[in-house]
ZASE-196623 format. One record per residue (C-alpha): residue number from 0; residue in three letters; chain; x, y, z. Coordinates in Angstrom, 2 decimals, m for minus. Layout:
<atoms>
<num->NUM, residu->ala, chaine->A, u->X, v->Y, w->Z>
...
</atoms>
This chain:
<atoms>
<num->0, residu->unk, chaine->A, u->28.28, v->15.67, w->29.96>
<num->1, residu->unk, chaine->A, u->30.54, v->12.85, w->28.89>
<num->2, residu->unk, chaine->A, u->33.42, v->14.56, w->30.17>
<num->3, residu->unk, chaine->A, u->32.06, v->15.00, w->33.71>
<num->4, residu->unk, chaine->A, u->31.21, v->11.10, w->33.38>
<num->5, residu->unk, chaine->A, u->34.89, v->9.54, w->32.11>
<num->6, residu->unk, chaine->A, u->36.28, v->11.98, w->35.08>
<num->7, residu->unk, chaine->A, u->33.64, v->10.18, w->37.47>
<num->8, residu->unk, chaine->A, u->34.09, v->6.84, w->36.37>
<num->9, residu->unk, chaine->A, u->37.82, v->7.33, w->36.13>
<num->10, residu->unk, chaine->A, u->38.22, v->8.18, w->40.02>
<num->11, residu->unk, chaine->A, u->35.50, v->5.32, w->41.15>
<num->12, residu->unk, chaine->A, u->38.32, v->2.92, w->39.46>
<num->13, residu->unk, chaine->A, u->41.50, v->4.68, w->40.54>
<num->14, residu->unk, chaine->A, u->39.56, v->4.22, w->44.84>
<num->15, residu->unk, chaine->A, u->38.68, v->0.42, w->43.89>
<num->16, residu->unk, chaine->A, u->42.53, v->0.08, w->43.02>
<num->17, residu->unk, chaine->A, u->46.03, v->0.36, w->44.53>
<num->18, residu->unk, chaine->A, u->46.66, v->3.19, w->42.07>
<num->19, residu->unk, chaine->A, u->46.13, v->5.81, w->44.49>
<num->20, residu->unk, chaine->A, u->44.67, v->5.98, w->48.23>
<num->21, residu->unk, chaine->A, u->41.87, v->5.71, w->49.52>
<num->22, residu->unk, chaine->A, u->41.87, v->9.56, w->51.00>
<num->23, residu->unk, chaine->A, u->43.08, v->10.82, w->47.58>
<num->24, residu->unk, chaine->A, u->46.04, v->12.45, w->48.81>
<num->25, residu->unk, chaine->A, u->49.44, v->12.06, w->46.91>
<num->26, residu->unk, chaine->A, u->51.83, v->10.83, w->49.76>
<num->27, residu->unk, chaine->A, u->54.89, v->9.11, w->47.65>
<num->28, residu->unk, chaine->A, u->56.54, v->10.13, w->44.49>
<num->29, residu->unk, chaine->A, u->55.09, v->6.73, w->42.91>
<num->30, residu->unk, chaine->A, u->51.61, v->7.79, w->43.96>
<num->31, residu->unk, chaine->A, u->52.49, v->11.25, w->41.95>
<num->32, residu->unk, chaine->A, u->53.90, v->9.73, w->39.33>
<num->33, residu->unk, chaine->A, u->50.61, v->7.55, w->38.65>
<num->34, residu->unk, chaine->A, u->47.94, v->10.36, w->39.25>
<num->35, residu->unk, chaine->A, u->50.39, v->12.67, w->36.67>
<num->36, residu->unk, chaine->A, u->50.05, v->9.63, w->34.39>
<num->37, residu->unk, chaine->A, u->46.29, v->9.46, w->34.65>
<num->38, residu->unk, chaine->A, u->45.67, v->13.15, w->34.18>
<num->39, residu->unk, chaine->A, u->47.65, v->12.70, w->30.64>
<num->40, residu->unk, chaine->A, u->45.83, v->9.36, w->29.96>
<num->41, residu->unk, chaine->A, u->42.73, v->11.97, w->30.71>
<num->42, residu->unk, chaine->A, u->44.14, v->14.86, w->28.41>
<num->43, residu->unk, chaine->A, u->43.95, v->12.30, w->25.40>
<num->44, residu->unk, chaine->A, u->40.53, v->10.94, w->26.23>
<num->45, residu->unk, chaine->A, u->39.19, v->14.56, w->26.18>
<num->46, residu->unk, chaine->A, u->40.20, v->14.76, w->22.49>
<num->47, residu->unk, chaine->A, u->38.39, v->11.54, w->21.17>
<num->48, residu->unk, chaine->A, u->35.70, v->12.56, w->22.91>
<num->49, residu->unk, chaine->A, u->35.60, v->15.67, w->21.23>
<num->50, residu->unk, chaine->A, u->35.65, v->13.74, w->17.86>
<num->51, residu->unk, chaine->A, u->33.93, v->10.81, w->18.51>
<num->52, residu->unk, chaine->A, u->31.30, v->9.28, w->20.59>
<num->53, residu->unk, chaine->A, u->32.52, v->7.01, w->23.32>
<num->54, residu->unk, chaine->A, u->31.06, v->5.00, w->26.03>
<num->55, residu->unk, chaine->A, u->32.85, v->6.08, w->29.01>
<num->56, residu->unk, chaine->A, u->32.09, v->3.23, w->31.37>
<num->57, residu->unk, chaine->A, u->33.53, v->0.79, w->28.50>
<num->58, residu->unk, chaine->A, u->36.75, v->2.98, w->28.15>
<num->59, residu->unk, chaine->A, u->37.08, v->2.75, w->32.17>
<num->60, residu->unk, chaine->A, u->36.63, v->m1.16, w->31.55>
<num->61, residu->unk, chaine->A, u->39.51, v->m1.55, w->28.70>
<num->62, residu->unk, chaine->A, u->41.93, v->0.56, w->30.86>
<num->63, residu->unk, chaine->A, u->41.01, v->m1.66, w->34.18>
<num->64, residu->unk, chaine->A, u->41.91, v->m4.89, w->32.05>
<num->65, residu->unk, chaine->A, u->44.54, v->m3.52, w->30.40>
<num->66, residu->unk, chaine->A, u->46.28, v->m2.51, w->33.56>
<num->67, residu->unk, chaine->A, u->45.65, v->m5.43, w->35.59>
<num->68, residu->unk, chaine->A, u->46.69, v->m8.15, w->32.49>
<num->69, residu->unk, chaine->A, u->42.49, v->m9.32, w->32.22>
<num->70, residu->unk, chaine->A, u->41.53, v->m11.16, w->29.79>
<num->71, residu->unk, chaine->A, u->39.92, v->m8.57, w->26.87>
<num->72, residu->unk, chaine->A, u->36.55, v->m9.07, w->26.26>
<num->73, residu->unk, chaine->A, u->37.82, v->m8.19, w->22.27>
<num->74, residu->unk, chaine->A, u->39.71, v->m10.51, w->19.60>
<num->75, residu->unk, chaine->A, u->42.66, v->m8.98, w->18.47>
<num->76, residu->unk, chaine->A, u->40.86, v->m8.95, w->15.04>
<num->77, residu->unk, chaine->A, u->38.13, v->m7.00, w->16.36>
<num->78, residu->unk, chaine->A, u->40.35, v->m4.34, w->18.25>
<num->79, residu->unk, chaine->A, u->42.52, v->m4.16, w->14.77>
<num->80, residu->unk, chaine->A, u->39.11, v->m3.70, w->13.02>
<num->81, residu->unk, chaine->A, u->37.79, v->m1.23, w->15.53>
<num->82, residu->unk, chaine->A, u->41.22, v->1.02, w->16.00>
<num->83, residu->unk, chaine->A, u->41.55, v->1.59, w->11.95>
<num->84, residu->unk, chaine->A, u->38.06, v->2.86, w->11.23>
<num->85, residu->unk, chaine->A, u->38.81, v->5.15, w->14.56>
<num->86, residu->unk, chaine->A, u->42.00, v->6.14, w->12.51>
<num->87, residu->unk, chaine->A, u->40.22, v->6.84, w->9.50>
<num->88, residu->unk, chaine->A, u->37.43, v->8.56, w->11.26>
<num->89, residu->unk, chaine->A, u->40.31, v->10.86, w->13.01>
<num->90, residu->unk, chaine->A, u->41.84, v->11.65, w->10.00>
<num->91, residu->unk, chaine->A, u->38.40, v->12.48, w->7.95>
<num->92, residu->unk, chaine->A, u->37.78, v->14.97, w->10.78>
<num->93, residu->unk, chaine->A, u->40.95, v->16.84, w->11.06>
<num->94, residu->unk, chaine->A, u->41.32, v->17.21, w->7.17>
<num->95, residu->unk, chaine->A, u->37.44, v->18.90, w->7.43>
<num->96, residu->unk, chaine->A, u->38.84, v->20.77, w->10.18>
<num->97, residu->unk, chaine->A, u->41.88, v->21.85, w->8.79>
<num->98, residu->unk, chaine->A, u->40.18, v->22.76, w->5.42>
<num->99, residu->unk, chaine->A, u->37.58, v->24.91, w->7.07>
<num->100, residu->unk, chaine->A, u->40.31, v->27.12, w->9.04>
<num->101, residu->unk, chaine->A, u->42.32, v->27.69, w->5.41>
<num->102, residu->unk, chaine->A, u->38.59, v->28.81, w->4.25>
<num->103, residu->unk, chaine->A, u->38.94, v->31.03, w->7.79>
<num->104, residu->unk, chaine->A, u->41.76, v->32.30, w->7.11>
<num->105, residu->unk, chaine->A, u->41.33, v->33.03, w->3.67>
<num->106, residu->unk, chaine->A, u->38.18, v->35.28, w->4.33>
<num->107, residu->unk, chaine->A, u->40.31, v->37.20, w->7.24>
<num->108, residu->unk, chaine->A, u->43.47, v->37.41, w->4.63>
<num->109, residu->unk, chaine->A, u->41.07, v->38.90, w->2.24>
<num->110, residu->unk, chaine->A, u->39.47, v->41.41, w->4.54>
<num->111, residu->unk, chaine->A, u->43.26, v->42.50, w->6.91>
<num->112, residu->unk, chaine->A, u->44.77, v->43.28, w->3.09>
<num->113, residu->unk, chaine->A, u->41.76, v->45.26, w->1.54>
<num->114, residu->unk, chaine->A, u->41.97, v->47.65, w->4.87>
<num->115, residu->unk, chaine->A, u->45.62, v->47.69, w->5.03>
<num->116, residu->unk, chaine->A, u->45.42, v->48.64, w->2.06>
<num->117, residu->unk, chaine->A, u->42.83, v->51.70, w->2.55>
<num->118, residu->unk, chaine->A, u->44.74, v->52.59, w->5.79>
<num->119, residu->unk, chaine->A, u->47.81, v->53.00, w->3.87>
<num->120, residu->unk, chaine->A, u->46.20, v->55.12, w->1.26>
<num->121, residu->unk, chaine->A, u->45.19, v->57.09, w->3.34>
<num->122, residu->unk, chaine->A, u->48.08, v->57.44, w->5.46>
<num->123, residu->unk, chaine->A, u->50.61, v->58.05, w->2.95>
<num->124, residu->unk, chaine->A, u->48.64, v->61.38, w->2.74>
<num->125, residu->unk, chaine->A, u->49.33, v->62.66, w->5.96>
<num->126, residu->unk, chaine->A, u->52.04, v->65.27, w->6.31>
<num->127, residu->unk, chaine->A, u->55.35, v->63.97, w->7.46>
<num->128, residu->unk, chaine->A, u->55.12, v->60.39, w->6.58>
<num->129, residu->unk, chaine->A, u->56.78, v->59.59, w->3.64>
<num->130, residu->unk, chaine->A, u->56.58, v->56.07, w->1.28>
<num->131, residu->unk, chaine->A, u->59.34, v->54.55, w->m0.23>
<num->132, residu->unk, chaine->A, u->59.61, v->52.61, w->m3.25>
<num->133, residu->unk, chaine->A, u->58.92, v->49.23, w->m1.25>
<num->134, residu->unk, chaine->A, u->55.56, v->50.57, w->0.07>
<num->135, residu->unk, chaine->A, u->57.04, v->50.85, w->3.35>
<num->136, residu->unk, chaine->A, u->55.70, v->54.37, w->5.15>
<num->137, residu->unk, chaine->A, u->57.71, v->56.05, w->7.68>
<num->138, residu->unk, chaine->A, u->57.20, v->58.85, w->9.77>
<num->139, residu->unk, chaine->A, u->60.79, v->60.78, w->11.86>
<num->140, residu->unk, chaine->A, u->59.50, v->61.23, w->15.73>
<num->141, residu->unk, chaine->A, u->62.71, v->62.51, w->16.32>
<num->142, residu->unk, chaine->A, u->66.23, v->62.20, w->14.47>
<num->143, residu->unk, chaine->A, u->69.03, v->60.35, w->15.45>
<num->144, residu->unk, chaine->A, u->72.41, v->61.75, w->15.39>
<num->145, residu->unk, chaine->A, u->74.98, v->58.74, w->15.47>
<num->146, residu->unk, chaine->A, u->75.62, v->56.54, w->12.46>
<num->147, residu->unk, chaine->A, u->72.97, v->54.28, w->10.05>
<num->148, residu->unk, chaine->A, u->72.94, v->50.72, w->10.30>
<num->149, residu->unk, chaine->A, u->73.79, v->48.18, w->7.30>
<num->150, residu->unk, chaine->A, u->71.24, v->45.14, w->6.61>
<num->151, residu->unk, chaine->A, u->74.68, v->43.23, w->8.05>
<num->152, residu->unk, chaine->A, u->75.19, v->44.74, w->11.22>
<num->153, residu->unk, chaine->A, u->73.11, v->43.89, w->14.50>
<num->154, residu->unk, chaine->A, u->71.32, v->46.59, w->16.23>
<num->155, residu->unk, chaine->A, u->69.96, v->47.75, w->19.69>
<num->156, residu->unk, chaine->A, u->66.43, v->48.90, w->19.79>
<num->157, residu->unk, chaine->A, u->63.22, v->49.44, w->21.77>
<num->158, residu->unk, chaine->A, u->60.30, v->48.92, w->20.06>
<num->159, residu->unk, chaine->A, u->56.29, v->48.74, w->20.60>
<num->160, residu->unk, chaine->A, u->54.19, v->46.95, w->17.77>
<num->161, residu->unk, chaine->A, u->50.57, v->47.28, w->17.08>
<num->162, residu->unk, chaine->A, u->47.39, v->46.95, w->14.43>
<num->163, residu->unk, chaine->A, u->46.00, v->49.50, w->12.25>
<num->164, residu->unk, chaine->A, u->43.15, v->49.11, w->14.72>
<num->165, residu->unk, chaine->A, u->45.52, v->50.24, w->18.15>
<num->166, residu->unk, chaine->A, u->45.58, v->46.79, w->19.49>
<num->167, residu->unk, chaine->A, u->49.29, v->46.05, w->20.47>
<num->168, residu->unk, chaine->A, u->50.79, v->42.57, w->19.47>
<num->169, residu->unk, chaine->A, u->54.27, v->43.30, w->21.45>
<num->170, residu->unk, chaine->A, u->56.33, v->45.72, w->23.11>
<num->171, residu->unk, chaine->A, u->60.22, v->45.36, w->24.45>
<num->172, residu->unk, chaine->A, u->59.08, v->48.51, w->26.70>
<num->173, residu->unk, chaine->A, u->56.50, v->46.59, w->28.47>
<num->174, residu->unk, chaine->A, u->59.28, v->43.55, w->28.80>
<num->175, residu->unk, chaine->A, u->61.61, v->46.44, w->30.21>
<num->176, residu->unk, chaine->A, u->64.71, v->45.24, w->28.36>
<num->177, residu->unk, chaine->A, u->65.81, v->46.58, w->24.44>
<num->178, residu->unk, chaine->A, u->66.18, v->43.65, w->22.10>
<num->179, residu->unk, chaine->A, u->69.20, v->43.19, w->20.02>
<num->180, residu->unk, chaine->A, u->69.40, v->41.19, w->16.56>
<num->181, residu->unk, chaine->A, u->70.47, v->41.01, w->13.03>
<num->182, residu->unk, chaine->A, u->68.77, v->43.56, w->10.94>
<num->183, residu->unk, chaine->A, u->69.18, v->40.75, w->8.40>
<num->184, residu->unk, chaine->A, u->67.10, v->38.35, w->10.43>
<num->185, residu->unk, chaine->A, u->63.88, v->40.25, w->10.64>
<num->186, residu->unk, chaine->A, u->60.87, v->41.45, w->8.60>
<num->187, residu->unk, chaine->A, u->61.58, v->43.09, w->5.26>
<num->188, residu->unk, chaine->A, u->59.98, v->46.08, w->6.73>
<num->189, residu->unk, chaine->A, u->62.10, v->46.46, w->9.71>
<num->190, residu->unk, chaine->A, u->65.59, v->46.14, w->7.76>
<num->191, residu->unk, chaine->A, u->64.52, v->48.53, w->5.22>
<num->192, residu->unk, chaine->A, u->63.28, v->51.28, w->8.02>
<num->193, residu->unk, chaine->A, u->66.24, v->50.83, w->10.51>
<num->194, residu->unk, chaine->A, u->69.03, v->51.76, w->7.80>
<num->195, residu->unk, chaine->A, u->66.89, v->54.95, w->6.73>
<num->196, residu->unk, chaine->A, u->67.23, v->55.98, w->11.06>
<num->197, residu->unk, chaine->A, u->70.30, v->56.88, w->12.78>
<num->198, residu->unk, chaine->A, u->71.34, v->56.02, w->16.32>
<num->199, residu->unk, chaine->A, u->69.41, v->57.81, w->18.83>
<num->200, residu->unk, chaine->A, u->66.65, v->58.09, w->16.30>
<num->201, residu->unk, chaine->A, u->62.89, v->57.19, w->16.61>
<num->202, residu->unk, chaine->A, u->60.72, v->56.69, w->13.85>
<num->203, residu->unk, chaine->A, u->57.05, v->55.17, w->13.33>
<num->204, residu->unk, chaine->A, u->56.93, v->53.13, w->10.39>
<num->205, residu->unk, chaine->A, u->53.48, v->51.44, w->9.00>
<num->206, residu->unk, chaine->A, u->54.20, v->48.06, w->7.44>
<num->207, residu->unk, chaine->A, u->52.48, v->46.73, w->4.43>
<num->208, residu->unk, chaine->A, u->51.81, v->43.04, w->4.79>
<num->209, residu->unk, chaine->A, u->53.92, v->41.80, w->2.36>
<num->210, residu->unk, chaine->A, u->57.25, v->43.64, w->4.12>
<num->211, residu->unk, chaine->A, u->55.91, v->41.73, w->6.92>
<num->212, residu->unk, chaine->A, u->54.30, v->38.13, w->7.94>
<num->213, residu->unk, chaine->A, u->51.80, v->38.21, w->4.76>
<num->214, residu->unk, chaine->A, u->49.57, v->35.46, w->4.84>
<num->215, residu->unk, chaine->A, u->51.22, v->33.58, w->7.52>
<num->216, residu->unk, chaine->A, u->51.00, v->36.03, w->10.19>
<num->217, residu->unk, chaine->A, u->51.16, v->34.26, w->14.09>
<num->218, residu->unk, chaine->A, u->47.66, v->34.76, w->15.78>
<num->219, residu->unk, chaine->A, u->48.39, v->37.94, w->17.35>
<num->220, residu->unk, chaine->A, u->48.46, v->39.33, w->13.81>
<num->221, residu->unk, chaine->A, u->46.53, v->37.28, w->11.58>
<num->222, residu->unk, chaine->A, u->47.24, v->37.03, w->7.95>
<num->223, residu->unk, chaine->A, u->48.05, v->40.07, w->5.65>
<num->224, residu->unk, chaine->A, u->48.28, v->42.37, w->8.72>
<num->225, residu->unk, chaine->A, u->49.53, v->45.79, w->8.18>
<num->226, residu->unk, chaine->A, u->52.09, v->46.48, w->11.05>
<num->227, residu->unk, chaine->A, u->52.68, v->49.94, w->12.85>
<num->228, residu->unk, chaine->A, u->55.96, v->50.24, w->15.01>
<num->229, residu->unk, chaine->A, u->57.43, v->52.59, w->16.71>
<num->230, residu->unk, chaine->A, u->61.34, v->52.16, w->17.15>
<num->231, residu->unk, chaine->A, u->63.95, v->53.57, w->18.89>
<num->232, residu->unk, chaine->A, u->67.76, v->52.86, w->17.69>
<num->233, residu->unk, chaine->A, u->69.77, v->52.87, w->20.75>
<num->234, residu->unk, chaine->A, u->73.00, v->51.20, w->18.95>
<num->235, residu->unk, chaine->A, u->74.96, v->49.63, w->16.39>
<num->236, residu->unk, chaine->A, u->76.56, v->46.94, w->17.95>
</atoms>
């Protein structure tokens, strides 16, 4: 509701004012330029107004006399007074925020590793797939003939990446291009299975977190994420 009111208030002043015209249509680059300023002025209002409670008619007001040089109806002590506890308040809210997503994540952390941890048990079982001393569990779709990388060379591969649960995070097949890259430069995972492959190889290899993002996984993956990819090795560069 406050939102729909700061947008209403906000284009009752922009009509009363030279800002834009009349018809609301953009006809000069300056007339762009202001409306693109007012929808980021607009983009920052949203987020106070997400954290705090605001009188939108009053923040319509400020703007109008701050714009057009009016005399505030504020002291400058009373503005300094005001814009500090904002600050505080600001603050106070992000660091409850911010703790209550590392309590989030925590709890997700905590439940990704304990089934990673039964998927790989399990998994390691299966005929064909064998574990290494790392943890790291591979499984030979089909073997390569060419040459076996070093962790110092850069290599040539197609690749699809996905969750214990099936859901996939990324795939160079889908993008219709291979990706090339140091096999120094990526997860511990990948640069331990790539040298075990040879070039026209494919393997699937099942990633325990901690040869992969661990606990700081991107949101695709989540924390403590076991990883399954299949890769092809296409070349050594």
């Amino acid at each position: 509701m406050n939102k729909i009111i700061i947008f209403c208030a906000l284009a009752v002043f922009s009509t009363s004012t030279a800002l834009a015209d009349t018809d609301k249509k953009l006809k000069t680059k300056e007339d762009k330029l202001g409306y693109s300023i007012g929808l980021n002025l607009s983009s920052e209002i949203q987020g106070l107004l997400r954290a705090v409670d605001l009188n939108a008619k009053m923040v319509v007001e400020g703007f109008q006399d701050g714009i057009l040089g009016n005399d505030p109806l504020i002291t400058p002590e009373e503005f300094r007074k005001v814009m500090t506890e904002l600050e505080s308040k600001l603050k106070a809210k992000q660091a409850k925020l911010q703790e209550e997503n590392m309590k989030k994540q925590a709890g997700l952390g905590k439940k990704n590793a304990a089934a990673g941890k039964e998927f790989l048990a399990k998994n390691g079982k299966r005929k064909g797939v064998k574990t290494t001393a790392s943890g790291l569990q591979y499984e030979v779709i089909k073997a390569g003939t060419g040459s076996s990388p070093k962790a110092t060379d850069q290599v040539e591969t197609h690749y699809r990446g996905t969750l214990i649960n099936g859901t996939e995070f990324d795939s160079s097949y889908k993008r219709g291009k291979p990706v090339t890259f140091p096999l120094n430069r990526v997860i511990k995972g990948w640069t331990e299975a790539l040298q075990l492959m040879k070039v026209g190889g494919k393997s699937r290899i099942f990633v325990p977190s901690e040869l992969g993002y661990g606990p700081n996984g991107p949101p695709k993956i989540g924390p403590n994420s076991t990883l399954i990819f299949d890769i092809e090795l296409l070349a050594i560069k």
